[in-house]
C-alpha positions as CSV (number, residue, x, y, z in Angstrom):
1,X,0.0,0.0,0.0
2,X,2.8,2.7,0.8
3,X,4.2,1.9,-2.6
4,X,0.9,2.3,-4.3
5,X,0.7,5.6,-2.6
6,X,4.0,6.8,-2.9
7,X,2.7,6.3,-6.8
8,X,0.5,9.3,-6.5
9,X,-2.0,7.1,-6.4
10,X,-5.6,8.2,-4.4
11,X,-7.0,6.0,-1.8
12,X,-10.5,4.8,-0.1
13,X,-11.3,2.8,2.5
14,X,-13.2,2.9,5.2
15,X,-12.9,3.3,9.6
16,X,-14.2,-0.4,11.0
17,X,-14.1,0.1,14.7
18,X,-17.2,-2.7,15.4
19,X,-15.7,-6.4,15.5
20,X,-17.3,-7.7,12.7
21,X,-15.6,-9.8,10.2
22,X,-18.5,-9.8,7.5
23,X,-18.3,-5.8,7.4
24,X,-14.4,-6.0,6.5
25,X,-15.3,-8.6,3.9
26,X,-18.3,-6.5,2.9
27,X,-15.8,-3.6,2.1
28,X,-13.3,-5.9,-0.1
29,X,-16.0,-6.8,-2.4
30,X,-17.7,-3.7,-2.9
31,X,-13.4,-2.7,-4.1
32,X,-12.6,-0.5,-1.5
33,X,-8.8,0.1,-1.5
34,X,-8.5,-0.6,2.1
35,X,-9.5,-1.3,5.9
36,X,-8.5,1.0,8.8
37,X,-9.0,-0.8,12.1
38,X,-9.5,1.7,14.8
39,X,-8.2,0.0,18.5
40,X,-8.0,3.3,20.2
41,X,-12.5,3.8,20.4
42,X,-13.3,0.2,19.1
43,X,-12.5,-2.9,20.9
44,X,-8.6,-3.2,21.6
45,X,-8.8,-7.3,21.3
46,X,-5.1,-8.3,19.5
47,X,-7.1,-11.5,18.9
48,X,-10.0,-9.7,17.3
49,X,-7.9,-7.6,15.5
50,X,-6.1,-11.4,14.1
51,X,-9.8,-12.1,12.8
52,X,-10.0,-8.8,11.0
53,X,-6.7,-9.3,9.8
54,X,-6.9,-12.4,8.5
55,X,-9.9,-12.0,6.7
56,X,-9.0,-9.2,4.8
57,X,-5.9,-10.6,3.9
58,X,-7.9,-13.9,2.2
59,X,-9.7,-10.8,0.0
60,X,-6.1,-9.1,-0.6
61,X,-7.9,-5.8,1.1
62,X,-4.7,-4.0,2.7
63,X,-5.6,-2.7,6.9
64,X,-4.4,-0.1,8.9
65,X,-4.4,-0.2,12.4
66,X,-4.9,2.9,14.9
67,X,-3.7,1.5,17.9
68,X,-4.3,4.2,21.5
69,X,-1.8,6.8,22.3
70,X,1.8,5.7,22.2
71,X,0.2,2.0,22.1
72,X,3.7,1.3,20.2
73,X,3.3,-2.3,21.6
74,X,0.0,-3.1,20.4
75,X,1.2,-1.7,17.0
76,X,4.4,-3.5,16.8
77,X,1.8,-6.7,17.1
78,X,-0.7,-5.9,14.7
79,X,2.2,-5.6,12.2
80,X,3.3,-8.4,13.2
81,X,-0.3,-9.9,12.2
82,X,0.2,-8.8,9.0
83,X,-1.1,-4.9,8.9
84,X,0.3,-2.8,6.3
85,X,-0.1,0.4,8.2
86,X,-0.5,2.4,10.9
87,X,-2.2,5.8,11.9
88,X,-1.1,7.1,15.0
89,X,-3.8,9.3,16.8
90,X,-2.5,12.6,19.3
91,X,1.0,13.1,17.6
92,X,2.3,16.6,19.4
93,X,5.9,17.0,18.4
94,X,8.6,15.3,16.5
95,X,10.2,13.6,19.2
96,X,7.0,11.8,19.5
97,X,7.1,10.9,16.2
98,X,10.5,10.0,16.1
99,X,9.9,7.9,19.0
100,X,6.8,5.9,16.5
101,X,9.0,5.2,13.9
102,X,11.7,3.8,15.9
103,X,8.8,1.3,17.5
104,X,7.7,0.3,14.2
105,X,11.4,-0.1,12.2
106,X,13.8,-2.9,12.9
107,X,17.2,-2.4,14.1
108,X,19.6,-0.6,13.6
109,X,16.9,2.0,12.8
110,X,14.2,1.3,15.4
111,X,13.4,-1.1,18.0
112,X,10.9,-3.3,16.9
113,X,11.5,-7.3,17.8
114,X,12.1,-9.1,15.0
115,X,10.3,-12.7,13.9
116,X,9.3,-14.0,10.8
117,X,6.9,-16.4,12.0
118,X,4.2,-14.0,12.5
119,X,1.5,-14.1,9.3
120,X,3.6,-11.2,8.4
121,X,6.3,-13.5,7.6
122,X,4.5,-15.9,6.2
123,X,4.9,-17.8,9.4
124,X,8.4,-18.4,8.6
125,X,8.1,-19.2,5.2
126,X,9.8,-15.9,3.4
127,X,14.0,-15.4,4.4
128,X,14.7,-13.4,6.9
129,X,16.2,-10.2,4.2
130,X,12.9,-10.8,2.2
131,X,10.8,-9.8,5.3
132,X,13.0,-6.9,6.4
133,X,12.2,-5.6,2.8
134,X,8.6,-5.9,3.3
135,X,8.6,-4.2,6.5
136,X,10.0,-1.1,5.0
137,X,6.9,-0.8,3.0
138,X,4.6,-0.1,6.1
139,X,2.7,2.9,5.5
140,X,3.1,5.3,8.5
141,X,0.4,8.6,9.4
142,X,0.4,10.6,12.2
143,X,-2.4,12.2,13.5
144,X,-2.5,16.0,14.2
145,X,-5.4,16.5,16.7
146,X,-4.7,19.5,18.5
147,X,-3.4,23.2,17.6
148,X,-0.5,22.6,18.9
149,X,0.0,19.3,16.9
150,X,-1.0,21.7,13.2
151,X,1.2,24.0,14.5
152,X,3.8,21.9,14.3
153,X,2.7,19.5,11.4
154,X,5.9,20.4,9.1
155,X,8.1,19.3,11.8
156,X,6.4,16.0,12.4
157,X,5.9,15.2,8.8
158,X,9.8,16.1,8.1
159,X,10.8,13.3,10.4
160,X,11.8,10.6,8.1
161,X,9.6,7.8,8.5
162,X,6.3,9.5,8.9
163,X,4.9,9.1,5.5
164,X,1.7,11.7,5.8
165,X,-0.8,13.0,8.2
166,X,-4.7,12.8,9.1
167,X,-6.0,16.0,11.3
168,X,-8.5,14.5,13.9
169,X,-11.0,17.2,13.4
170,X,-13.3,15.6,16.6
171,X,-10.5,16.0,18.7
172,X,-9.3,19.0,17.4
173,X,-12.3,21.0,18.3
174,X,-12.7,19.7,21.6
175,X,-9.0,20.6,22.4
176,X,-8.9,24.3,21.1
177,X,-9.7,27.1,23.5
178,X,-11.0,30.8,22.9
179,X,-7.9,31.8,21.9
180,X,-7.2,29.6,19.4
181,X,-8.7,29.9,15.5
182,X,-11.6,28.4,14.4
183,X,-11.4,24.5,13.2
184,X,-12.1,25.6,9.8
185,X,-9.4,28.0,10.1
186,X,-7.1,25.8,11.5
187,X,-7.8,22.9,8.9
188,X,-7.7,25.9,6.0
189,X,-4.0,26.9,7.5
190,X,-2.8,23.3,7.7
191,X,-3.2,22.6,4.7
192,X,-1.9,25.5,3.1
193,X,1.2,24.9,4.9
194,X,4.3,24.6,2.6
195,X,5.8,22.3,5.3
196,X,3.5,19.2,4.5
197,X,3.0,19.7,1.2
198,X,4.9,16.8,0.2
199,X,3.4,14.7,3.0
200,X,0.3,12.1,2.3
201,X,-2.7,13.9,3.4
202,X,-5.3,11.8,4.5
203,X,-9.2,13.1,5.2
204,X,-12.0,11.2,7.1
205,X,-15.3,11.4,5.3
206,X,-18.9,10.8,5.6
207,X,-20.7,10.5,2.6
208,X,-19.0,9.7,-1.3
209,X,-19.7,13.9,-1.8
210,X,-17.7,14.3,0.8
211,X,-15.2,12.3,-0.7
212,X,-15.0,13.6,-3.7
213,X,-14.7,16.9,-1.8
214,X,-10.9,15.9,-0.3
215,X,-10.0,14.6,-3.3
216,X,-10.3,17.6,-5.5
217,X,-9.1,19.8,-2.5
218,X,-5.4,17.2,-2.5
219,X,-6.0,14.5,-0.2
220,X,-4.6,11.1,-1.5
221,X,-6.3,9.1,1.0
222,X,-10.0,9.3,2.2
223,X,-11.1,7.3,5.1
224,X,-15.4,7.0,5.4
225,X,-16.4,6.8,8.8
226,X,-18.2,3.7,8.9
227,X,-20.8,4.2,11.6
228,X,-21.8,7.6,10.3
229,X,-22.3,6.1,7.0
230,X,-24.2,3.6,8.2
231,X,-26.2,5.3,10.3
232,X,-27.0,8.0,8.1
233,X,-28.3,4.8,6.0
234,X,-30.0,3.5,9.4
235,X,-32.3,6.6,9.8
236,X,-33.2,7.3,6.1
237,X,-34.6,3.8,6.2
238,X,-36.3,4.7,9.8
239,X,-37.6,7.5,7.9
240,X,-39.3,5.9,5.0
241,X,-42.0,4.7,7.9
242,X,-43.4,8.4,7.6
């Protein structure tokens, strides 16, 4: 996936955070381009998270994990299962960014335990060079979610590793005080920003519109939020009752 991206190529999937294998299945054959499992509001289950794994790697449907804040370990694992990404919510600063690169890169560059065993080595079955290749094609966002974090968004995108960047709009808005400008301000400045230009922006969306929307305005990735899709869905069909 990070060398699909790094193509220029643009990006959907979807934000699973229910445990419910049929839904990631659902999304590989409708041809989304990819599953982003969300451990840090959904359940946090590493065994769970196998399930999800290993079903949408029977479809060839690529995940992404968000693991919690600094959650390195639980991310470490879920590459380990076989993810091909992960999105790292509440990234302040570079240090903290440097710090999530060096938990998901082996040494001498990171910290990460090595084992081929996992299903992200085939369990055992590729050499041990041929999975150190494939580990340095793990796809690596932070999230910005507070105005401290956009402030600083060049720095933590410069820091190599970090391959792009997702603002967390919810968080955002429920972190910023009087003083600060206005989310849409904020967003409007970010992205503006010379400094992450040649980062991957990701969005989060809610309807195909919105979608769209990112798109023409330079994301390269566009995440839907699941449960608002599907509840918007969910209420239009309460609604046809009159």
């Amino acid at each position: 996936m990070r060398a699909r991206v790094a193509a220029g190529e643009r990006l959907a999937g979807a934000l699973v955070r229910m445990p419910c294998e049929e839904i990631v299945e659902m999304l590989a054959v409708a041809g989304l381009d990819f599953v982003l499992i969300d451990c840090e509001h959904g359940p946090a289950d590493v065994s769970m998270l196998r399930a999800h794994i290993a079903f949408a790697d029977a479809h060839g449907l690529p995940v992404l994990v968000r693991p919690g804040e600094d959650e390195h370990h639980l991310a470490q694992r879920a590459l380990d299962q076989g993810a091909r990404g992960i999105v790292a919510p509440h990234v302040e600063d570079a240090a903290q960014a440097t710090a999530l690169v060096r938990a998901l890169r082996y040494p001498p560059h990171g910290t990460r335990g090595f084992a081929t065993y996992p299903r992200a080595g085939r369990f055992g079955s590729v050499t041990a060079e041929e999975h150190r290749a494939a580990a340095e094609d793990v796809l690596v966002v932070a999230m910005l979610e507070s105005p401290g974090a956009l402030a600083r968004a060049g720095e933590i995108v410069g820091v190599d590793g970090i391959d792009g960047w997702l603002v967390g709009v919810a968080d955002l808005g429920a972190s910023r005080t009087g003083t600060d400008p206005s989310v849409a301000g904020m967003l409007e400045s970010v992205r503006a920003d010379p400094a992450v230009r040649d980062a991957v922006r990701a969005d989060l969306a809610g309807s195909a519109d919105a979608a769209a929307a990112s798109f023409a305005g330079g994301a390269q990735l566009v995440v839907y939020n699941l449960a608002a899709v599907m509840m918007t869905s969910f209420r239009e069909l309460a609604a046809a009752t009159g």
